[in-house]
Structures are given as C-alpha cells and as structure tokens.
Backbone as ProteinMPNN parsed JSONL, in Angstrom:
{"seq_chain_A": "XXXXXXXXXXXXXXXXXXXXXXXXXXXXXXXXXXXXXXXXXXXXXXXXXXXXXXXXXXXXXXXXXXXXXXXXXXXXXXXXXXXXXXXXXXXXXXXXXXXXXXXXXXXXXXXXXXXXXXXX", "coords_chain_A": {"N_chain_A": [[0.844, -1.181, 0.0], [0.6, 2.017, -1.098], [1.872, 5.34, 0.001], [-0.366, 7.217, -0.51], [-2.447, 5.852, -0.712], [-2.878, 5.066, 1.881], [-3.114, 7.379, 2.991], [-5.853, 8.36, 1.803], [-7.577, 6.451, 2.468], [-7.489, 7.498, 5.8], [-8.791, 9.679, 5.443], [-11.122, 8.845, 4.269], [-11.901, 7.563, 6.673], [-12.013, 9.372, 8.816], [-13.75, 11.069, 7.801], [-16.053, 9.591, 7.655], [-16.367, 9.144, 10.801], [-16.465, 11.919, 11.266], [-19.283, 12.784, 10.126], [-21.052, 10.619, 11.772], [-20.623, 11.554, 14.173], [-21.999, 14.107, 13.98], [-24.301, 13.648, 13.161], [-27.488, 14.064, 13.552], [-30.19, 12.165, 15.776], [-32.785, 11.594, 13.904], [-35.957, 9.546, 13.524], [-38.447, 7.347, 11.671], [-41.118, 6.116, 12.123], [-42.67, 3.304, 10.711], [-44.992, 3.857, 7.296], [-45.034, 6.82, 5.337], [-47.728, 7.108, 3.306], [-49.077, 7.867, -0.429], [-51.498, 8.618, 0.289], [-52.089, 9.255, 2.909], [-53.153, 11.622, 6.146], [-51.994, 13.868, 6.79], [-51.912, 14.484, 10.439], [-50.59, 15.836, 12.474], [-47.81, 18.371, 13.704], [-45.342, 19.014, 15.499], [-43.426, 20.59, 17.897], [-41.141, 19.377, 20.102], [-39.73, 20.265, 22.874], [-37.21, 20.826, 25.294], [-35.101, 23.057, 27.443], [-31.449, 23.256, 28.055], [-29.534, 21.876, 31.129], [-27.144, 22.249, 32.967], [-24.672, 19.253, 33.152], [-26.667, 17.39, 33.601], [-29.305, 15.002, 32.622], [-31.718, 15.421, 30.477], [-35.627, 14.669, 30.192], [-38.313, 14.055, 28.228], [-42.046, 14.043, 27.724], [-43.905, 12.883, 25.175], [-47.537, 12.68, 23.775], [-49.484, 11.86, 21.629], [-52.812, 12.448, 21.004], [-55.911, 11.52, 19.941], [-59.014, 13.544, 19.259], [-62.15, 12.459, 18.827], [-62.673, 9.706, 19.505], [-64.457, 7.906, 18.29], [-64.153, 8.385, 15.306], [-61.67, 8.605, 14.919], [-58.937, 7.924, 13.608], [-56.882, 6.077, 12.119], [-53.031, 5.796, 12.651], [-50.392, 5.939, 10.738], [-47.782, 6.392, 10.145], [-45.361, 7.797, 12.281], [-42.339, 10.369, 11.719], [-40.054, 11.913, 14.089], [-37.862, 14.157, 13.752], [-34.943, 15.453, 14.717], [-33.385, 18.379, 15.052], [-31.188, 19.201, 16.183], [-28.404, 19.069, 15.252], [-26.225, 17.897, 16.728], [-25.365, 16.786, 19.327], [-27.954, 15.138, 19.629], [-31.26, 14.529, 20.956], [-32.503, 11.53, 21.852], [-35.121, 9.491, 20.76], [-37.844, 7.253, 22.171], [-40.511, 5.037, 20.989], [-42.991, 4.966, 22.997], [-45.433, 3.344, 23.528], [-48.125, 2.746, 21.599], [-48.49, 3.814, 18.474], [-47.591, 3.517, 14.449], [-50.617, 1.776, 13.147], [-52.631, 2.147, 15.783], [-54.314, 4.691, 17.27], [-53.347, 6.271, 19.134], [-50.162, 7.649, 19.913], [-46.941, 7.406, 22.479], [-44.095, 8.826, 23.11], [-40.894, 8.939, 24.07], [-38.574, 10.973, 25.032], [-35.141, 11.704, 25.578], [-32.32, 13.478, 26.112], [-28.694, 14.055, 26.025], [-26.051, 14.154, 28.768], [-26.471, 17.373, 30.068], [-27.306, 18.797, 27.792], [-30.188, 19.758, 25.787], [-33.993, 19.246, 24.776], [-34.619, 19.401, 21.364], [-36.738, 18.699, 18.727], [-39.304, 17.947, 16.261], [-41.907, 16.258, 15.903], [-44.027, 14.593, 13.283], [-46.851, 13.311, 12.569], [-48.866, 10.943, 10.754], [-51.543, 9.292, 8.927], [-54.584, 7.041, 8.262]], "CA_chain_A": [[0.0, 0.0, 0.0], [1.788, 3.481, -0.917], [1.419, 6.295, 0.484], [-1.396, 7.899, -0.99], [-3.702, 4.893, -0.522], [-2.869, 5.219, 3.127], [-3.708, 8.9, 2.889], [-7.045, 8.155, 1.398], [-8.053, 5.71, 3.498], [-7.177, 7.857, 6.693], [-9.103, 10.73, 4.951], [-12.601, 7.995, 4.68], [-12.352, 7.034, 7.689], [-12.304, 10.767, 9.529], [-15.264, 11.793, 6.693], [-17.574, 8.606, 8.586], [-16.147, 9.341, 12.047], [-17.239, 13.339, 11.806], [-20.675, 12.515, 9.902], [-21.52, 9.836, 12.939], [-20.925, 12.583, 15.183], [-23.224, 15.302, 13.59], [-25.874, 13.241, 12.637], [-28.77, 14.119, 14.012], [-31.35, 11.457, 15.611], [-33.87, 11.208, 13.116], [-36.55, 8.345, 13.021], [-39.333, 7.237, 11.303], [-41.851, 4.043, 12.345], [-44.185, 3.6, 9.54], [-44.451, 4.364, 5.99], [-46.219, 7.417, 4.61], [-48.316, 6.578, 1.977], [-49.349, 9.191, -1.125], [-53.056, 8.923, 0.552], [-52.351, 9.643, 4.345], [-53.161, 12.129, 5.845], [-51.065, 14.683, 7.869], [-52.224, 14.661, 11.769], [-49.965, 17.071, 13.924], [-46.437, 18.471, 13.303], [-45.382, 19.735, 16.83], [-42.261, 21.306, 18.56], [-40.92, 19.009, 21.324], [-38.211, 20.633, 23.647], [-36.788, 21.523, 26.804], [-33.865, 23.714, 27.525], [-30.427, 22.394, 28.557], [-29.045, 22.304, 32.589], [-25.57, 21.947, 33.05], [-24.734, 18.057, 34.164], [-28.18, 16.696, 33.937], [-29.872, 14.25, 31.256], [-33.282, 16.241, 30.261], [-36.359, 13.843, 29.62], [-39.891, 14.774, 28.221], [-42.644, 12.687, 26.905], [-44.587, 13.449, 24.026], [-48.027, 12.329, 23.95], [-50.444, 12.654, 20.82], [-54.282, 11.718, 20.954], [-57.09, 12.114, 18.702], [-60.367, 14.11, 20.088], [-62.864, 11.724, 18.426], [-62.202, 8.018, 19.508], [-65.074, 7.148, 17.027], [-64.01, 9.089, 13.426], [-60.409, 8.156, 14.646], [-57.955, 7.779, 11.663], [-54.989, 4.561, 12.56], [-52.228, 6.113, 12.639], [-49.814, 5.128, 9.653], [-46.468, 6.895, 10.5], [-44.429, 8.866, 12.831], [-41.678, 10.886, 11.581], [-39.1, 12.24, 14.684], [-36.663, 15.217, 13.212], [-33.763, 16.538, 15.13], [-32.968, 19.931, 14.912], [-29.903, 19.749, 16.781], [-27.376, 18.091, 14.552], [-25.002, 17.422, 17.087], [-25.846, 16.164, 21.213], [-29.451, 15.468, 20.032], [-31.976, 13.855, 22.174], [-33.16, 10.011, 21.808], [-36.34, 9.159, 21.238], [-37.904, 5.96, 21.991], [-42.044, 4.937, 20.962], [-43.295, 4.007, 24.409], [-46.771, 3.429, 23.428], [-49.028, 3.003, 20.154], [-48.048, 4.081, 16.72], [-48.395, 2.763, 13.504], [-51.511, 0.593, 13.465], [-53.386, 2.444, 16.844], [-55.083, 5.921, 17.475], [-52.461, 7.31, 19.709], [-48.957, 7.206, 20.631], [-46.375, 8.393, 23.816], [-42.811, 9.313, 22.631], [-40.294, 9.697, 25.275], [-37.265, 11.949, 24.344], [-33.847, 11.846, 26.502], [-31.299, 14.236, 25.761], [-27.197, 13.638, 26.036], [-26.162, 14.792, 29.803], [-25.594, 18.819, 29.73], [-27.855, 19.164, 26.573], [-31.616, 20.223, 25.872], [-34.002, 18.592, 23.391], [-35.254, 19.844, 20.607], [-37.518, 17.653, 17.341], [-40.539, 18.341, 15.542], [-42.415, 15.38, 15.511], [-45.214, 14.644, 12.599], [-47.658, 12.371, 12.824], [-50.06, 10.728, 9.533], [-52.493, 8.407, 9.446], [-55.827, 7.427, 7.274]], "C_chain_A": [[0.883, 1.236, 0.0], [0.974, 4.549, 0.067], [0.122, 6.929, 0.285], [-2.728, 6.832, -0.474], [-4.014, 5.477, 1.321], [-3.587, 6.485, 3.762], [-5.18, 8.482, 2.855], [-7.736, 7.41, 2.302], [-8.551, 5.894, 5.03], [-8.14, 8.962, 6.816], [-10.807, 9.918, 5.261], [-12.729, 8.162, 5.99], [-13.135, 8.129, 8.945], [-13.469, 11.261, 9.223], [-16.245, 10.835, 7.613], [-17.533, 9.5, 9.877], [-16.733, 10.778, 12.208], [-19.172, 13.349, 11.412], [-21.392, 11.771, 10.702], [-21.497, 11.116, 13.969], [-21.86, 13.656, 15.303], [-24.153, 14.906, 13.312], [-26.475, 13.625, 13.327], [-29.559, 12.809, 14.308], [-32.683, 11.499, 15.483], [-34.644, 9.789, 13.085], [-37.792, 8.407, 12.351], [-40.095, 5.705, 11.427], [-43.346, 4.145, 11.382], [-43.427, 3.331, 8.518], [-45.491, 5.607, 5.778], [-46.34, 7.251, 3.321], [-48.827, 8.26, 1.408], [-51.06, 9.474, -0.386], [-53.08, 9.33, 2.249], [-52.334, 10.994, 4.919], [-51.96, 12.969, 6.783], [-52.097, 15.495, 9.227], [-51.796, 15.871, 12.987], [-48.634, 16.8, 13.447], [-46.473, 19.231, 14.933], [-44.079, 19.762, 17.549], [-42.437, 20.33, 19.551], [-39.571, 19.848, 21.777], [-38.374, 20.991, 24.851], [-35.069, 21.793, 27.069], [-32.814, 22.64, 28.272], [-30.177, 22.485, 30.169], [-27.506, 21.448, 32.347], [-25.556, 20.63, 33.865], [-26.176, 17.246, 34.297], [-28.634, 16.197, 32.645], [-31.584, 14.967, 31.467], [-34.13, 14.904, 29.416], [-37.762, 14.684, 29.072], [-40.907, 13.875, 27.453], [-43.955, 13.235, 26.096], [-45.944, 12.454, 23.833], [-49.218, 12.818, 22.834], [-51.43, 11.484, 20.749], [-55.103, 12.174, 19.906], [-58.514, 12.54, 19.758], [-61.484, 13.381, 20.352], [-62.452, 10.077, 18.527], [-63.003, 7.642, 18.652], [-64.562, 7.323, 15.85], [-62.193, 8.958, 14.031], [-59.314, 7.89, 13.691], [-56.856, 7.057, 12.418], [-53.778, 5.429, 12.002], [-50.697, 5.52, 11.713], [-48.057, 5.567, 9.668], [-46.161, 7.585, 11.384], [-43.195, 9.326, 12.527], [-40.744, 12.176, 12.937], [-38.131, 13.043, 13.748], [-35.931, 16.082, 14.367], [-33.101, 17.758, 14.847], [-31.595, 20.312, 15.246], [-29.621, 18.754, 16.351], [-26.42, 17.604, 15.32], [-25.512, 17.268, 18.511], [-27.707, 16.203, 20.718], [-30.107, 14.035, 20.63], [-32.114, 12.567, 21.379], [-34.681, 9.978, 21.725], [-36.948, 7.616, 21.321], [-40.318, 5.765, 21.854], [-42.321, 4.007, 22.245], [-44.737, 2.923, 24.017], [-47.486, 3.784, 22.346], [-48.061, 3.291, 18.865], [-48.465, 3.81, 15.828], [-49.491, 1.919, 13.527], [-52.866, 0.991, 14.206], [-53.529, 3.997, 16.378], [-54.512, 6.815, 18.031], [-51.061, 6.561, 19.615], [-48.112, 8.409, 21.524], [-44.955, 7.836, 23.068], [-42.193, 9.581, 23.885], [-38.682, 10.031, 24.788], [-36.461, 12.055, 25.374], [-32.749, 12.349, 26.016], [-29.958, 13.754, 26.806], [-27.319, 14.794, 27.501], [-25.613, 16.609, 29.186], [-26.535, 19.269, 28.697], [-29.33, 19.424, 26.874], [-31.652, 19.222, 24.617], [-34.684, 19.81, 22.442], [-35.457, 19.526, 19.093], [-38.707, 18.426, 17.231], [-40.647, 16.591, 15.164], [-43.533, 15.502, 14.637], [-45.725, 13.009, 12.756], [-48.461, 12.077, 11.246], [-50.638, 9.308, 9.687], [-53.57, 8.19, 8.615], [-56.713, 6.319, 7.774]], "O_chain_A": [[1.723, 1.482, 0.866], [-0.12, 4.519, 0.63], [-0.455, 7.132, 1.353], [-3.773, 7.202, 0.061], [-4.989, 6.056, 1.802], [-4.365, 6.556, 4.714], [-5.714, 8.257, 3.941], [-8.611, 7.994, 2.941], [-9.395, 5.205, 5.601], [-8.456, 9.344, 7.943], [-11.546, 10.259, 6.185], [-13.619, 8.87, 6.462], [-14.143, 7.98, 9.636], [-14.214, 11.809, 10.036], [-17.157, 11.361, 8.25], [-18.359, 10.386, 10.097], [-17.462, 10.964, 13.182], [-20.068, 13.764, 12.146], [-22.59, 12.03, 10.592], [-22.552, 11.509, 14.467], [-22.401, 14.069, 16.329], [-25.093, 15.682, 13.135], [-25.808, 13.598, 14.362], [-29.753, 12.133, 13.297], [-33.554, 11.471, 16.352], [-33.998, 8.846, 12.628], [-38.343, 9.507, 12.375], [-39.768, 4.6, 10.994], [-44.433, 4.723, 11.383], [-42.272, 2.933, 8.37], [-46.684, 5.426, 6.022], [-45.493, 7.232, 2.429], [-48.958, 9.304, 2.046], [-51.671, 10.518, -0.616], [-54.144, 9.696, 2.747], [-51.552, 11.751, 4.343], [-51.107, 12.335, 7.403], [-52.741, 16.542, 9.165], [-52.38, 16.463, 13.894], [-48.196, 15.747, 12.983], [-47.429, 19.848, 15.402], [-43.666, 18.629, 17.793], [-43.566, 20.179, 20.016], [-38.573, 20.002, 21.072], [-39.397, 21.387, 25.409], [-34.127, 21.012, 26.936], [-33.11, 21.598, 28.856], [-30.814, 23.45, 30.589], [-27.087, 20.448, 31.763], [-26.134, 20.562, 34.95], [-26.48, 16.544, 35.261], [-28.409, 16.846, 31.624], [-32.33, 14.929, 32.446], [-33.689, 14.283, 28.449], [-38.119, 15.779, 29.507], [-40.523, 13.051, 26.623], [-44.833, 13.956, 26.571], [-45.601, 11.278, 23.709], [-49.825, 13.878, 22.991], [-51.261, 10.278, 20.571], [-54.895, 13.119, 19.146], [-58.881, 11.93, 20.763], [-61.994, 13.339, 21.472], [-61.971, 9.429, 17.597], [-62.454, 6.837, 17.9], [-64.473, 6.288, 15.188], [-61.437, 9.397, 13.164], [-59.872, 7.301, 12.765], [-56.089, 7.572, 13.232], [-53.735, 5.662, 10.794], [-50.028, 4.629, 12.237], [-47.245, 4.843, 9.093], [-47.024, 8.463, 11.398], [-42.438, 8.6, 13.172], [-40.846, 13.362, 12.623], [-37.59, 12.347, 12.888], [-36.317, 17.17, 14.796], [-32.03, 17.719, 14.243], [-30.958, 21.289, 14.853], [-30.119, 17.667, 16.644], [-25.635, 16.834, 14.768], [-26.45, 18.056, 18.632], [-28.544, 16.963, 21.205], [-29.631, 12.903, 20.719], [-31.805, 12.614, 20.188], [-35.377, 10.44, 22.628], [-36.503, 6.797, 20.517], [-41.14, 6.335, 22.571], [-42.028, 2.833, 22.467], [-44.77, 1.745, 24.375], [-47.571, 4.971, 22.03], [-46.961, 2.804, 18.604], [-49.69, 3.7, 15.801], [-49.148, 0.951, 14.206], [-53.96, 0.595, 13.805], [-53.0, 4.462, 15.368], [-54.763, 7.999, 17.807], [-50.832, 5.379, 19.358], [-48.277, 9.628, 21.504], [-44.788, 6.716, 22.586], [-42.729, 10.298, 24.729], [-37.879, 9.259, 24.264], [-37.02, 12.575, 26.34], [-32.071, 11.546, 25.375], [-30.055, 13.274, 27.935], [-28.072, 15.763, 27.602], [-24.8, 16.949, 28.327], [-26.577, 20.498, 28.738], [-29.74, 19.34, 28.031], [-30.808, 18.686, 23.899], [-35.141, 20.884, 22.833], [-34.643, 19.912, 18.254], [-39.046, 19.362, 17.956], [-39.893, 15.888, 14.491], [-44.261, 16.447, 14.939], [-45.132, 11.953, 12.978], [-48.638, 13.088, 10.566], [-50.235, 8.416, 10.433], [-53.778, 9.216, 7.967], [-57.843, 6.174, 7.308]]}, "name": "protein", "num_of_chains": 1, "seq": "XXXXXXXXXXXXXXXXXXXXXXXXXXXXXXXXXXXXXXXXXXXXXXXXXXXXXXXXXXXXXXXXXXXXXXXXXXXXXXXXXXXXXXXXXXXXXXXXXXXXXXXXXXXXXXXXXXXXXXXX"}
C-alpha cells in the first residue's frame, strides 16, 4: 500500500467518524403513503441544565375516539445536529389511534424535534 492509498483511506475514515458525530437522531416508524393524511407536526423541547440528562414525553391523541384515523407513521426530526436527544415509541403508533414518545437528551444538553404524525 503506498502512500497515498494510506492517505485516502485515513481521509474515509475521519469523513464517517465526523458525519456519525453530527448526525442528528432522526426516526421514522411507519411508511407514509401518497393517501395519508397529515395529523400534527409539533415542537418538542426543553432547555439544557448543566450536568443533567433532560427527559420529556410526548403524547399525541385524537379528540374523536369514534371518526379516529390509525395512525400510519411517525416521523421524529432533530434539529440539533449534534448532542441530540433520543427518542424511543413508548406506546401506540403505527396501526393504533395514539402514541407516547419519550425523548432523553445527552447529559448537559436540551431537546429539541418536531415530531409529525399521519395516518388514514
């Protein structure tokens, strides 16, 4: 292997290693389909405290338990590309009428996503 390969190689590896770091956690549980519809887009956050893991739990219902619409995706977006929060689906989703989201931010950090919701 000459030099240059070595180079190159050294050069990949740094390009993954900084893009793993900035990613953002983004998820999505579902699929949206061209016919669903769009339910609620909604700001989750809570500011940072120095030394402390910040939790918050996100909780979307429908008004009408009868005219209900099943819920066909959730889409999670991180805003903060770099220390962003976790989220994990506690409860419902795809399939059901509601679901509870619970979001845990990196110690020291705040969260802050825009979750959307669709459904038909």
């Amino acid at each position: 292997m000459g030099f240059h390969s070595i180079t190159l190689v050294g050069l990949l590896l740094c390009a993954v290693g900084l893009a793993t770091v900035h990613a953002g956690n983004d998820y999505l549980w579902g699929e949206i389909g061209p016919n669903d519809y769009h339910l609620a887009k909604d700001t989750v956050s809570k500011a940072f405290f120095v030394g402390l893991v910040q939790t918050k739990k996100y909780v979307f219902k429908q008004k009408d338990n009868l005219d209900a619409l099943t819920i066909t995706a959730i889409k999670v977006t991180d805003k903060k590309k770099s220390h962003g929060a976790t989220a994990v689906l506690v409860s419902g989703g795809p399939g059901s009428k509601g679901a509870t989201i619970q979001f845990t931010s990196e110690r020291g950090y705040g969260i802050k996503d825009v979750v959307e919701i669709w459904g038909r």
